[in-house]
Every structure is written in C-alpha cells, then in structure tokens.
C-alpha positions in Angstrom: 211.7 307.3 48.9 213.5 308.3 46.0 215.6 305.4 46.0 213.0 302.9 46.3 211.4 304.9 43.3 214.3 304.2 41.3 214.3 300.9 42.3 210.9 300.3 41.2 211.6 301.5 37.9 214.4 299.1 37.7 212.1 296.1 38.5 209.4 296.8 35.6 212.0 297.4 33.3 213.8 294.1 33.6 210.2 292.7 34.0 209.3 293.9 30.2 212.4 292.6 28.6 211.7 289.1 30.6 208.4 289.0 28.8 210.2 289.8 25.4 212.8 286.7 25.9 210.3 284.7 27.4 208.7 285.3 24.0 211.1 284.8 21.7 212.4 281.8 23.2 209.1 280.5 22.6 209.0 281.9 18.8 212.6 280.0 18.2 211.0 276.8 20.1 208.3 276.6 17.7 210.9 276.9 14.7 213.3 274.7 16.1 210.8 272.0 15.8 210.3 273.0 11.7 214.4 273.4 11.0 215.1 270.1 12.6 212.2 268.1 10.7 213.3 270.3 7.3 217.0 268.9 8.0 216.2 265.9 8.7 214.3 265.3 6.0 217.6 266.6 3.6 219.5 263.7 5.0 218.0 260.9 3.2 218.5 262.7 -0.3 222.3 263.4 0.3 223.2 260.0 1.8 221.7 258.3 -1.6 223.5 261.1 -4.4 226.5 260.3 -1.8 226.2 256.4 -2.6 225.7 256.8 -6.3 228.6 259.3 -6.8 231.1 257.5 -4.5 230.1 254.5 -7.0 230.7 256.9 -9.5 234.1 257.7 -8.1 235.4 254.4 -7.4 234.0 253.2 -11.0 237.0 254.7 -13.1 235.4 256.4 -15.6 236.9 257.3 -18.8 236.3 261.2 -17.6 237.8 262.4 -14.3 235.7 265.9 -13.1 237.4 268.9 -12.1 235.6 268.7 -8.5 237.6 265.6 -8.0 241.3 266.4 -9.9 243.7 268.2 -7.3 245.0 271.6 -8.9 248.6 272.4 -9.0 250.0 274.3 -6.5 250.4 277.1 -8.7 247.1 277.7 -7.6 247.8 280.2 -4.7 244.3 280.5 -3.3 241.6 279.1 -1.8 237.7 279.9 -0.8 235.1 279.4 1.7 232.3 279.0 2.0 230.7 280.6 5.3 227.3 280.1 6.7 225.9 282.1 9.8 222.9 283.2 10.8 221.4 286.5 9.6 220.3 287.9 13.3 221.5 287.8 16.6 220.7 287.1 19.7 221.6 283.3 19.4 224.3 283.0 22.2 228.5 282.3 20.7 227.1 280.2 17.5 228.5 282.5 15.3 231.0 283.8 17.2 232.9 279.8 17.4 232.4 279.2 13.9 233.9 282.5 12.7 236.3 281.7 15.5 237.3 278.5 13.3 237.1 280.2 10.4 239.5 282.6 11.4 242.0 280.0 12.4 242.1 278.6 9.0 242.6 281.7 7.4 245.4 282.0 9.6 246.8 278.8 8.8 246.4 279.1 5.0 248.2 282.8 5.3 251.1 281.1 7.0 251.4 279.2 4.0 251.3 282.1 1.4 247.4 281.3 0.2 245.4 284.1 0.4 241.6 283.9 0.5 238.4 284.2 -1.0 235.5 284.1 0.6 231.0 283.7 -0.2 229.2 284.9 3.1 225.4 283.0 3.5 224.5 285.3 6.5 224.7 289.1 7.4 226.6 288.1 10.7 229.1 286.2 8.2 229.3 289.1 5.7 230.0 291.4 8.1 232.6 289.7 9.9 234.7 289.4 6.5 234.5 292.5 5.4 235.8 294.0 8.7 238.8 291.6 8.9 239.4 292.9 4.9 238.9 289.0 3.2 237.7 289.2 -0.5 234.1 288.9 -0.9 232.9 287.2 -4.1 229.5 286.7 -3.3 226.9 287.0 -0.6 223.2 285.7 0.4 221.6 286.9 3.2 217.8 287.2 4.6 217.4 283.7 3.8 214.0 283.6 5.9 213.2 280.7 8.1 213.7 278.2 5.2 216.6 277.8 3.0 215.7 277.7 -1.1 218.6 276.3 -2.9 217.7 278.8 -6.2 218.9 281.4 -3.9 222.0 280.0 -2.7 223.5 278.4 -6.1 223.8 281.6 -7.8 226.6 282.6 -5.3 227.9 280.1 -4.2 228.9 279.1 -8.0 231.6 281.8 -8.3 233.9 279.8 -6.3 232.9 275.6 -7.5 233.9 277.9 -11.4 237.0 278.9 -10.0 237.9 276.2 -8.7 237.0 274.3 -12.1 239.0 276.7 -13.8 242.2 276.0 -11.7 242.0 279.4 -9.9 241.8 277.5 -6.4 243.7 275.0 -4.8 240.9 274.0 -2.4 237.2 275.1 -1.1 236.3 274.8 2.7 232.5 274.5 4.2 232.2 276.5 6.9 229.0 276.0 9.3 227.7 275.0 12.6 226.0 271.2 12.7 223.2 270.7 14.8 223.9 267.9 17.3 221.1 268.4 19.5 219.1 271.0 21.3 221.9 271.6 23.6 225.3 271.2 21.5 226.0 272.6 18.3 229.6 271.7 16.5 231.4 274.7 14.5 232.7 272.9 11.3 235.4 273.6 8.6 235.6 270.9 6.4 237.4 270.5 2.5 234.3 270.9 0.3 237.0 271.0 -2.8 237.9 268.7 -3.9 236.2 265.9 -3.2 237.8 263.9 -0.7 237.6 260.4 -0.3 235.8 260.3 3.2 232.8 262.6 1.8 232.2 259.8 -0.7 233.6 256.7 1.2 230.4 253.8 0.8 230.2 250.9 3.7 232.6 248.7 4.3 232.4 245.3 1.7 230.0 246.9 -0.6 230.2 245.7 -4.1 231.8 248.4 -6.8 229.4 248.8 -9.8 230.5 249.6 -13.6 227.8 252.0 -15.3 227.2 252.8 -19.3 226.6 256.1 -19.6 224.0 257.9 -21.6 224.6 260.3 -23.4 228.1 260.2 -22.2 229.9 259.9 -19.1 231.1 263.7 -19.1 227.5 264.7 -19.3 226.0 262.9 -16.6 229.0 262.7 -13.9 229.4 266.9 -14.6 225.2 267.5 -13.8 225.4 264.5 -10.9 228.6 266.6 -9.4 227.0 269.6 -9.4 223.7 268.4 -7.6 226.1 266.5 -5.2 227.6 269.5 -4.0 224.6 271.6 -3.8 223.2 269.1 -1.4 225.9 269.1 0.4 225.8 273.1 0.7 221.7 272.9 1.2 222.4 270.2 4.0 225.1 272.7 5.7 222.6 275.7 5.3 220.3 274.0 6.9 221.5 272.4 10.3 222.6 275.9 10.4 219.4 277.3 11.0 218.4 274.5 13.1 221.3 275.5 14.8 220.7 279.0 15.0 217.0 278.3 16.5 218.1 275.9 19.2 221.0 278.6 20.9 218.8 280.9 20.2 216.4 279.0 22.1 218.5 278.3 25.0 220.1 282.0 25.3 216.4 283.2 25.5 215.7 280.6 28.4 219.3 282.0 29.9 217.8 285.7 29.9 214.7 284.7 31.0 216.1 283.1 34.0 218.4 285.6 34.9 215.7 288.4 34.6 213.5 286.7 36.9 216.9 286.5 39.4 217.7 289.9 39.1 214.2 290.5 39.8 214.0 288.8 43.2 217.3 291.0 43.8 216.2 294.1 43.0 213.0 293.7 44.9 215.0 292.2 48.3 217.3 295.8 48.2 213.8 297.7 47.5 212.2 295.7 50.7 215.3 296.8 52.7 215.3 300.2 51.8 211.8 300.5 52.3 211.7 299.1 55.8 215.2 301.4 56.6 212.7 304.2 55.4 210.1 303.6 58.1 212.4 302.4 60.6 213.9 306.1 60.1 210.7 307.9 60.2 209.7 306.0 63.3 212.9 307.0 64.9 212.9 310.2 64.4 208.5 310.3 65.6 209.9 308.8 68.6 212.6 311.3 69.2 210.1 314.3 68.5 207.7 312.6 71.0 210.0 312.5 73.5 211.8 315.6 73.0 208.5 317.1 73.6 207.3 315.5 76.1 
C-alpha cells in the first residue's frame, strides 16, 4: 500500500492549502467591502474639484497653468504613472495593466519618446526595473488604505517635470474597479489636462470668477489638489480592485482543491480495492493450491 500511502499524503496536503485560500478569500471579502465604500466615498470630492476647475478652464483666465499648456515637441519624453498592487496572489490584475502599460511604452518608443516612470506598488516596481524603464520614484507597502501624504511626495517628480517642460505628456496607469467580477486596466493622459477630464454637462452655464489673492495663486493650489484626487481616486479602485480578483482567485483555488480532492481520493479508492482484490486472489490461489 505504498501507493495509496502516497496518495494519502497528497490529499491532506491539497486539503491544508484549501483551508488557507478558503481563508484568504474570506480576509480579501472582508476588505473588499472597506476599499469599495473608501472609493466610493472619493468619488463625490473629485466629481465637485472636477466641476469647479472645468469652470475654471472654460472661464479664460488671465493665467493659463502649465498642467493645461501643451509642451513643444522638443520635449522628447514622457512619464507614467503606474499603480499595482504590492502582493500577489490576485489572479492577471497586474499582469493586464502592465500588459497595457507595456504597449504604450511601445508605442511611444516607436515614436522616438523615451520614458519615465513612478511605480505605486512592488509588483509595478519590479516589473520596470526588469524591462530597464527609468525609475524616478516609487511607493510601495501602502497598507490596506491609501494616504495621499505618502503618495504626493513621489508622484511630484514628474507633475515638476512636466511643469518645467521636461515632458511632453503624463499617463495614469491603473486598474478601475467595475464590479466584483470585472476590473478594466486603464492608461489614460493624466498631462495635460485634456478636455474630457474636465468636460461639465451638457447646457450648463459658464461662470466668470474674481480671484483673490490672484488668479495664479488660487488656479496653481486648485490644480494641484485636482490632480492629486485624481491620483488618490486611481490608487484607490486599485486596491478595491486588487481585493475583489483576489477574492475571486481564492474562490478559484478553493474550488479546484476541493476537485482535485474528490480525484485524488477516487484513484486512492481504486487502488485500494485493486490492493485487496489482489490479496484475495492470491489467498484463493494458495487455498487451492493447497488443497
């Protein structure tokens, strides 16, 4: 009975890592329910600083900001943004927005623009370095909640860059949470502003503002906290992202386990009974060669 030894050792081993996935998928159930409510809860903020700069935009101001001026094309690079997750174990949702990413990089290179690049994720960082793309910045081991102190700080080596003229454009990469079952990779122009980011509805009345102290000061600190919503709000249907797959890859493994399982213990069941059938054969043959 060696085999069905063997065998036996097979089906407590698959039966301990179904109790870990079982476990985690019910770890990244319970945080799902927190990332969606925390991104949620992001969207009403953004929508209004959207509505009050696209006023802003549309108001023509005596001062134009650099976020919204187009830099010459002298201006030979651009930079991304990337968001991923920091672990694993969360099915392809890093692998198709790194897949996108990669496809824009591509399409830039064809056209002579080389890259830079700020990773928010080890997965992300990781995936840079090893295809040799110039790393400004990173954040990683973000936690389960993203703080915006900690993802400025980075992220504001490229939006000075690309206020300096150093870059012709800046691109958002993430994955947007859709539902518990779909997840969309995105790349999307986060410099400069385009007009669909700060397009208002349809018929609404354009407004004319006096500024105080001046309109530099105010549209320069309303800019800035525009686009760090916008990277806050990336960040995090990112994680609510990253606990949904991660959700359903756990309810995938756990599944399959409990399959493979029923498998394993079918073959041990046949080999068992071939075992006694055996013996039983060969008592039979001795009992009759005897007799």
């Amino acid at each position: 009975m060696a085999a069905g030894k063997e065998i036996r050792g097979k089906i407590k081993s698959v039966e301990n890592t179904r109790k870990i996935t079982k476990a985690m998928e019910m770890v990244a159930a319970s945080k799902m329910r927190k990332a969606q409510e925390r991104m949620r809860a992001a969207r009403p903020y953004a929508d209004k600083i959207r509505s009050v700069t696209a006023n802003l935009a549309y108001a023509n101001p005596e001062y134009t900001h650099p976020f919204m001026a187009v830099n010459p094309g002298a201006a030979q690079a651009a930079g991304f943004v990337v968001v991923t997750t920091d672990k694993g174990l969360c099915g392809g949702l890093n692998t198709n927005v790194l897949r996108a990413v990669t496809a824009k990089l591509r399409e830039l290179d064809g056209q002579g623009v080389k890259a830079e690049a700020v990773a928010i994720g080890n997965k992300g960082l990781g995936f840079l370095n090893r295809i040799g793309v110039k790393v400004v910045s990173h954040a990683t081991q973000l936690g389960d909640a993203p703080h915006l102190d900690k993802l400025i700080g980075p992220v504001k080596v490229l939006l000075d860059a690309y206020a300096a003229g150093k870059l012709k454009a800046v691109y958002l990469c993430y994955t947007r949470f859709i539902n518990t079952m779909k997840q969309e990779s995105v790349v999307e122009q986060l410099l400069p502003l385009a007009a669909d980011r700060l397009k208002t509805h349809a018929g609404e009345p354009g407004w004319d503002y006096l500024y105080e102290p001046d309109a530099k000061v105010v549209i320069d600190d309303l800019l800035l906290r525009f686009v760090e919503a916008l990277i806050y709000q990336a960040v995090a249907e990112n994680m609510a992202s990253e606990q949904s797959a991660r959700m359903v890859a756990m309810k995938a493994a756990t599944d399959n386990a409990g399959n493979l399982i029923g498998e394993l213990k079918l073959v041990y069941n046949k080999t068992r009974q071939a075992a006694i059938t055996k013996e039983l054969s060969e008592i039979v043959g001795g009992a009759a060669a005897v007799g």
